[in-house]
N, C-alpha and C positions, 0 to 999 in steps of 0.2 A: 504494500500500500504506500503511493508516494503525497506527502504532504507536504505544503509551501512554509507549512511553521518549523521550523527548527524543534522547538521547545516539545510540538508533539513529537518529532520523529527521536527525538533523546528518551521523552517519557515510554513509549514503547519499548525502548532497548533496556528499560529498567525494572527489575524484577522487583516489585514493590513490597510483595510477602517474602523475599526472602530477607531482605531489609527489616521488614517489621520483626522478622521471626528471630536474627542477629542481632538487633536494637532487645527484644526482650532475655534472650540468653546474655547476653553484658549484664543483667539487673540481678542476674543467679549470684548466692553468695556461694563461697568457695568454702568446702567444707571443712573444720578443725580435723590436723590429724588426730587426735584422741578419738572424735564420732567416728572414722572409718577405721579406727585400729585394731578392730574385732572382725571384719570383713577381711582381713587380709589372708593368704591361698600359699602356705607356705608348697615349695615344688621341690624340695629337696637341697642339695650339693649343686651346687653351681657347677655345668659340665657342657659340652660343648654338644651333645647326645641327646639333650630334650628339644621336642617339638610342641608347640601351644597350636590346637586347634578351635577354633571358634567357628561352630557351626549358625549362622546368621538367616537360615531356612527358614520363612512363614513368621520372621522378625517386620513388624511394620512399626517405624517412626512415620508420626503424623503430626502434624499441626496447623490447625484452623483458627485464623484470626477475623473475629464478627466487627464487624464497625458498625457503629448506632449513627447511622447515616439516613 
């Protein structure tokens, strides 16, 4: 689609949710290590031998931002 305005054809090139969605992840606080020191996944002896597999299968990250427009 070709337009005469500048300002549209910039606003098109710009992903405006992923902006909102990056603007609200900056506002996340950053967790104390004492809260996550109970979660931690000891793997043994440090070796050159282990493999970490993470199977990420029928994993859905989602996020919908409503605007009261």
């Amino acid at each position: 689609m070709q337009s005469d305005n500048p300002k549209s054809v910039v606003d098109e090139l710009i992903d405006k949710e992923m902006i909102n969605l990056l603007r609200t992840c900056s506002k996340f606080k950053i967790p104390e290590l004492s809260s996550i020191k109970d979660k931690f996944v000891w793997f043994g002896e440090r070796t050159k031998n282990k493999v970490l597999v993470l199977d990420m299968d029928e994993t859905l990250i989602h996020a919908i931002f409503l605007n009261d427009e």
